[in-house]
N, C-alpha and C positions, 0 to 999 in steps of 0.2 A: 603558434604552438603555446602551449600550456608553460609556467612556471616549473621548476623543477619539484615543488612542495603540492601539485596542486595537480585533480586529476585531470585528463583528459576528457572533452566533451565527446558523445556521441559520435557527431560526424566527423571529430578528429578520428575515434576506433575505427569506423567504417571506410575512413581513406588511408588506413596503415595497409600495408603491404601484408600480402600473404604470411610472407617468410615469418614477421611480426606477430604470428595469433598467436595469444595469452604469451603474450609476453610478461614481463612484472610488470610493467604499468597499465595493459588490461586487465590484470588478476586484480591490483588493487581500484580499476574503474568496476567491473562487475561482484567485487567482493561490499565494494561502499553500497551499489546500488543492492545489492538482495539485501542485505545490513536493513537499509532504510524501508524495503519494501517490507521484511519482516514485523519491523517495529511498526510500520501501519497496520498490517496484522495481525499484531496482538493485539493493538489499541482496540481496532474493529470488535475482534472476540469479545475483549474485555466488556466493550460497550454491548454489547448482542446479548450474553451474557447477562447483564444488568437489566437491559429493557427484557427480558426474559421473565425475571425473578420479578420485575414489576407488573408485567402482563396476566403471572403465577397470582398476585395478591387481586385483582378484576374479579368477580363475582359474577355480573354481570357480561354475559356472550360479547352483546352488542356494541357496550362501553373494549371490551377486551379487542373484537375488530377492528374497532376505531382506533385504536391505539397501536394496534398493530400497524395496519395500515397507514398512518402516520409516521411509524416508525420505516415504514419500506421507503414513504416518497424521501424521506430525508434523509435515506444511507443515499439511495443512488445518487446524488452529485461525488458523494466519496468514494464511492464505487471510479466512478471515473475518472479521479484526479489522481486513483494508485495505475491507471495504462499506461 
């Protein structure tokens, strides 16, 4: 088991006992994790946002797809490291 300073992992939540749901100490394991998932999604926006405004300044269709496109293959590994 976990320290008393320190949350609890996953499969510690998922082998607590019924009686135990959102207990305090699951309120502050899924309070940390939405906390952290948030702040990658703002990050995300922020970034999205930015290659936006840089896509806005492209003249050019072609150059603008590329760019686009480039920008899609290289969210998806971040796409996946927020599951």
């Amino acid at each position: 088991m976990t320290q008393p300073h320190e949350l609890p992992s996953e499969q510690e939540i998922l082998a607590m006992p019924e009686a135990e749901y959102m207990n305090p100490l699951q309120l502050a394991f899924f309070h940390d994790r939405l906390t952290r998932q948030l702040e990658l999604l703002r990050d995300q926006a922020q970034m999205t946002a930015h290659r936006l405004r840089e896509v806005e300044n492209v003249s050019d269709p072609a150059d603008r797809a590329s760019l686009e496109e480039e920008y899609t293959v290289n969210s998806k590994p971040a796409t996946a490291k927020a599951s």
